[in-house]
N, C-alpha and C positions, 0 to 999 in steps of 0.2 A: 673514493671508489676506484681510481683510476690505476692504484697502485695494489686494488684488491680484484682478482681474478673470478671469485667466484659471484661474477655479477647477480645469479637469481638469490643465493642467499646474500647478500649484500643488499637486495631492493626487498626482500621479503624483512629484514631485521631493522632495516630503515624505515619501512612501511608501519611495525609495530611501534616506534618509537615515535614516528611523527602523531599515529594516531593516540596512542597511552598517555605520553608521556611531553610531549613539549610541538603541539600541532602550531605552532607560531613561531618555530624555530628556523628561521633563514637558512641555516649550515648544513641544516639535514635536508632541507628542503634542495640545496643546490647541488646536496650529496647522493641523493638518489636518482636527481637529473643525470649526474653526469654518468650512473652507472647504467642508467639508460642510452646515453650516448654512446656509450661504452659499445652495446649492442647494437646499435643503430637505430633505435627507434627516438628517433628525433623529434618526434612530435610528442610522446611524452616526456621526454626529455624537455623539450620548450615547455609543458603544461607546470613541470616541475620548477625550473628559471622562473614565472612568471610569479611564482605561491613564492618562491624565496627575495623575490624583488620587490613583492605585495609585502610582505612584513619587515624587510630593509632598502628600502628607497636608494640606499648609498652603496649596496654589493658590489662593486666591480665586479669580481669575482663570477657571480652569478649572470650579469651583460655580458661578461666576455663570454662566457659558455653560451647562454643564449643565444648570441650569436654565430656563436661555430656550426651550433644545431639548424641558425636558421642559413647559414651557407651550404650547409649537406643538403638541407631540402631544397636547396635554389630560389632563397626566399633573400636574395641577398637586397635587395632595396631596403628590404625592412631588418637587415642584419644592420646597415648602415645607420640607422636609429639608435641602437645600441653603443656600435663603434663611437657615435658624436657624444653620446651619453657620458661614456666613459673618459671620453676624452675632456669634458665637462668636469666630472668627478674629480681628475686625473691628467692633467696636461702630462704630463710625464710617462705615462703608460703605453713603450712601447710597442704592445703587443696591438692594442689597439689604433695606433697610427697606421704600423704594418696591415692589420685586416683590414683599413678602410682605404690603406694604398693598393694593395692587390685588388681594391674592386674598381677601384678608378682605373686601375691597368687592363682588367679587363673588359671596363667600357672605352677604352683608348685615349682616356683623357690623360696622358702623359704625363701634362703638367703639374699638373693634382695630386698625381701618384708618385712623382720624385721628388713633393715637398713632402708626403706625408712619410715616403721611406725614406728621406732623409732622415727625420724626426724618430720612425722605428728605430734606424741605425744608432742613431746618439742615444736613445734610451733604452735600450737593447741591443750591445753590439755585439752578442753574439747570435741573432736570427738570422742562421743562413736564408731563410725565406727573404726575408726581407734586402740583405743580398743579392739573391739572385735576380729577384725580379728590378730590384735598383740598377744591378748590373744588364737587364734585359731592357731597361728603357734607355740607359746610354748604349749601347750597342743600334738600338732603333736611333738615334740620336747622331751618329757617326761618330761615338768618343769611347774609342778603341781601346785607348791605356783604361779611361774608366772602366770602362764595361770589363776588363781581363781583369783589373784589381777584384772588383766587386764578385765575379763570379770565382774568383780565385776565394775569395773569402767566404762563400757559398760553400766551396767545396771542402773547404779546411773544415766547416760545420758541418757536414756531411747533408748537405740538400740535395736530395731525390733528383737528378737528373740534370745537376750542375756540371757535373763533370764532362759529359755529353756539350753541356752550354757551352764552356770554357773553350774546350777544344775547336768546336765550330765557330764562335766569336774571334778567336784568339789566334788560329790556326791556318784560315783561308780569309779571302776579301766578299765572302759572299753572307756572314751576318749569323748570328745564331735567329733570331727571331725573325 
């Protein structure tokens, strides 16, 4: 859905298929979440993740969306159930190391958060997210060359407001974060 635009016909043709034709089907199920996502209605979009999780136990797929839904709503504690699910599923996943370092970064556990984006880094090396915020806990850190590599690599990935980082980290002695 994500690469299809017209989300209401997209969730209405999904709609008849899950109920016609294959109501136990995972893929549609995590297909019409996500084009609810799409729109921002997160909460069915999660009702949708939970129906494709209920008939494939093993969806990464569907946990990771899950959880992006459940970080739009600010439901991130229980985003993090997800994140370890996957991580469970999937040591290597990582998108899911990245979501569950950025929440450790935003409860300040530092430490938590630059093992876990190490981990995104190695198995996803090109999330600038993961990146910048790697490069935003050595900067809190006082590690200067880290922190400008890292946010340099943010920026080469084009992350929202790395470039900003870089130049305040990199630039002056007063710290991006």
């Amino acid at each position: 859905c994500m690469n299809f635009k017209q989300y209401d016909t997209a969730i209405s043709d999904l709609t008849v298929l899950i109920t016609k034709y294959a109501p136990k089907e995972a893929f549609l199920w995590n297909e019409r979440g996500l084009c609810y996502a799409a729109k921002n209605e997160h909460e069915l979009a999660i009702a949708d993740f939970n129906k494709a999780i209920m008939y494939n136990k093993d969806f990464e797929d569907a946990y990771i969306n899950r959880a992006d839904s459940k970080v739009a709503t600010n439901k991130d504690a229980s985003a993090m159930t997800d994140y370890n699910k996957i991580i469970t599923l999937n040591p290597k996943n990582g998108y899911a190391w990245e979501g569950r370092g950025v929440y450790y970064f935003k409860k300040k556990n530092y430490s938590a958060a630059l093992s876990d984006l190490d981990k995104a880094v190695k198995y996803s090396p090109q999330s600038g997210r993961a990146y910048f915020y790697r490069g935003a806990i050595k900067d809190i850190n006082g590690d200067k060359k880290g922190a400008c590599e890292d946010l340099q690599k943010a920026v080469e990935y084009n992350f929202e407001g790395a470039a900003e980082a870089k130049k305040r980290a990199c630039g002056d002695d007063k710290g991006a974060f």
